[in-house]
C-alpha positions in Angstrom: -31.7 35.3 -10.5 -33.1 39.1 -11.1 -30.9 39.3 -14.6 -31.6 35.7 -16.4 -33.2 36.7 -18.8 -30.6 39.1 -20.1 -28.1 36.2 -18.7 -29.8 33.7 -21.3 -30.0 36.5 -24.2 -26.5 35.9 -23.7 -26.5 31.9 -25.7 -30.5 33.0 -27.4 -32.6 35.4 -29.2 -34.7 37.6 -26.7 -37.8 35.8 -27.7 -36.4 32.3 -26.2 -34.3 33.8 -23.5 -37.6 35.4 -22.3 -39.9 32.1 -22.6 -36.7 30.4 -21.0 -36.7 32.5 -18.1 -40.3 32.2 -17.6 -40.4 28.7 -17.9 -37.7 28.6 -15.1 -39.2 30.7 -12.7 -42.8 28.7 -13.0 -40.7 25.7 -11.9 -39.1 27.8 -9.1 -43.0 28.3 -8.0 -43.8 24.9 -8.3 -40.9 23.9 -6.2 -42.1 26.1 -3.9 -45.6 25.2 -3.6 -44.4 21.5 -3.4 -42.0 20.9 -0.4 -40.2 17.6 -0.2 -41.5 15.2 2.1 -39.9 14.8 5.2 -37.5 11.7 5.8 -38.5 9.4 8.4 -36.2 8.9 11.2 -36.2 5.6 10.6 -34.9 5.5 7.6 -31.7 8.1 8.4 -31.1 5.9 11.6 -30.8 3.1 9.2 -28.6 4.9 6.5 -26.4 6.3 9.7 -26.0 2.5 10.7 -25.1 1.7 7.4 -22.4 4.5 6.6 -20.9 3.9 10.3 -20.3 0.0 9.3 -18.4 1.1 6.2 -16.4 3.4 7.2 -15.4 1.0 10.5 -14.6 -1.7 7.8 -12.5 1.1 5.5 -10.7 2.2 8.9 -9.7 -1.6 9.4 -8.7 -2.0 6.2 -6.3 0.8 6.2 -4.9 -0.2 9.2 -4.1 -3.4 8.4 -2.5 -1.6 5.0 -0.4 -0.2 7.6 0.9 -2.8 9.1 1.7 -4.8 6.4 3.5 -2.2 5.1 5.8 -1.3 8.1 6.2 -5.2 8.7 7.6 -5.4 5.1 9.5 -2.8 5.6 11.3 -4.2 9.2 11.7 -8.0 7.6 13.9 -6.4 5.1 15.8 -4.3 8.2 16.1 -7.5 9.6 17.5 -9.3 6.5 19.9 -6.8 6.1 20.9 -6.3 9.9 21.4 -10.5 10.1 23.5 -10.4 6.5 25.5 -7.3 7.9 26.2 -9.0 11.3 27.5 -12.2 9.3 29.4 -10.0 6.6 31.1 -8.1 9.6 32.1 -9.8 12.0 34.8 -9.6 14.1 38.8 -10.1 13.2 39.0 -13.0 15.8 35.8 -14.9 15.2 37.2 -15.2 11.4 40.5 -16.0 12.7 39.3 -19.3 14.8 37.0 -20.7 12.1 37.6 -21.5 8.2 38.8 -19.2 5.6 36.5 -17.8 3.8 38.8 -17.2 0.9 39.7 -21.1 0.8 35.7 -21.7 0.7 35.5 -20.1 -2.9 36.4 -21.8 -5.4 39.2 -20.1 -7.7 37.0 -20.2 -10.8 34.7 -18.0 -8.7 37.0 -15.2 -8.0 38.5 -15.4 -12.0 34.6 -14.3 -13.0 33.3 -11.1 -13.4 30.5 -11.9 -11.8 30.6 -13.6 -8.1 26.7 -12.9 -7.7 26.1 -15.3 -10.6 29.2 -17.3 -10.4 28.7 -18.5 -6.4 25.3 -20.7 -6.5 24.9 -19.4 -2.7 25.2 -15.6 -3.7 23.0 -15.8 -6.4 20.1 -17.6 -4.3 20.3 -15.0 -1.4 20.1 -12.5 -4.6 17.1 -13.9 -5.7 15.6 -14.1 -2.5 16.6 -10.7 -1.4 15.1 -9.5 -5.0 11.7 -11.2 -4.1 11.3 -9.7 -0.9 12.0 -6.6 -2.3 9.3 -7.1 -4.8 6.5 -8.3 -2.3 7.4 -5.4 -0.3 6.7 -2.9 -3.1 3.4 -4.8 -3.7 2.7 -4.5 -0.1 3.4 -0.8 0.2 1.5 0.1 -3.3 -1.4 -1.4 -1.1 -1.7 -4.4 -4.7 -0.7 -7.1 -2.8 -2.8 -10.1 -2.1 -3.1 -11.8 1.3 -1.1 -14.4 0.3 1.7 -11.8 -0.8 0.9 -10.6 2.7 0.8 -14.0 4.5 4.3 -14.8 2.6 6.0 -11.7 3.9 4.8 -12.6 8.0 5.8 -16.1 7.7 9.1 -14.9 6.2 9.4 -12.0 9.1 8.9 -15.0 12.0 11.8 -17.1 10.1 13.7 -13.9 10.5 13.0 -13.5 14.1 13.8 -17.1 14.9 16.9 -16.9 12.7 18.1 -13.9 14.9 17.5 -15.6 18.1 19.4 -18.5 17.0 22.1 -16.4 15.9 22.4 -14.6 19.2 22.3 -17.4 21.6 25.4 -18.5 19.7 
């Protein structure tokens, strides 16, 4: 710098700013007298080796964080597709089987609650409310492999359970 030593009369008395600036320019010359040695190729083939097999094991790792992540997200499509296809279904397939109303018990449909009051509802509550919660761990990329094991075991029920359901 051509001005540091009025740049460092700036924080100092003159006096120090000018010892300061020489002091910094005679390390500038000894710098400059003193090149680095060069690195041997060797040694920057090695470190390129090294950095490559990191960032291939980062790139895995994010992909796999990807996947889990859209497989959580289609198991809970899936739950929701099979409970909507059950929920809705036709007029006449209702009309050849039980009533559902008769199923109920009356105490049930006096409560305020039929999620709590129905031991059936409130299990495929629970359940749905786990799911939901492994998939959040999954997509905050905290889950755990077995969160993550838990969550393709319960997307291949779901795929069985919906080819069941389709060949009648």
């Amino acid at each position: 710098m051509e001005n540091l030593e009025e740049f460092l009369g700036r924080f100092m008395d003159a006096g120090d700013a000018k010892n300061a600036a020489e002091d910094i320019h005679a390390g500038d010359r000894v710098f400059a007298e003193n090149p680095a040695p060069a690195t041997a190729p060797v040694l920057i083939a090695q470190i390129k080796a090294a950095v490559s097999t990191t960032l291939e094991t980062n790139r895995a790792a994010a992909f796999r964080s990807r996947i889990y992540r859209v497989l959580a997200v289609a198991a809970v499509f899936m739950i929701f597709a099979s409970l909507a296809v059950r929920i809705f279904e036709p007029p006449g397939r209702r009309e050849a089987g039980t009533a559902y109303a008769a199923i109920i018990p009356a105490a049930i449909w006096e409560g305020h609650d039929i999620m709590t009051d129905d031991a059936d509802l409130a299990t495929l509550s629970a359940a749905m409310e786990q799911i939901q919660g492994d998939m959040l761990t999954v997509q905050d990329g905290d889950a755990s492999i077995e969160a993550c094991d838990k969550l393709l075991e319960l997307e291949s029920e779901l795929i069985e359970i919906e080819s069941d359901f389709w060949k009648g």
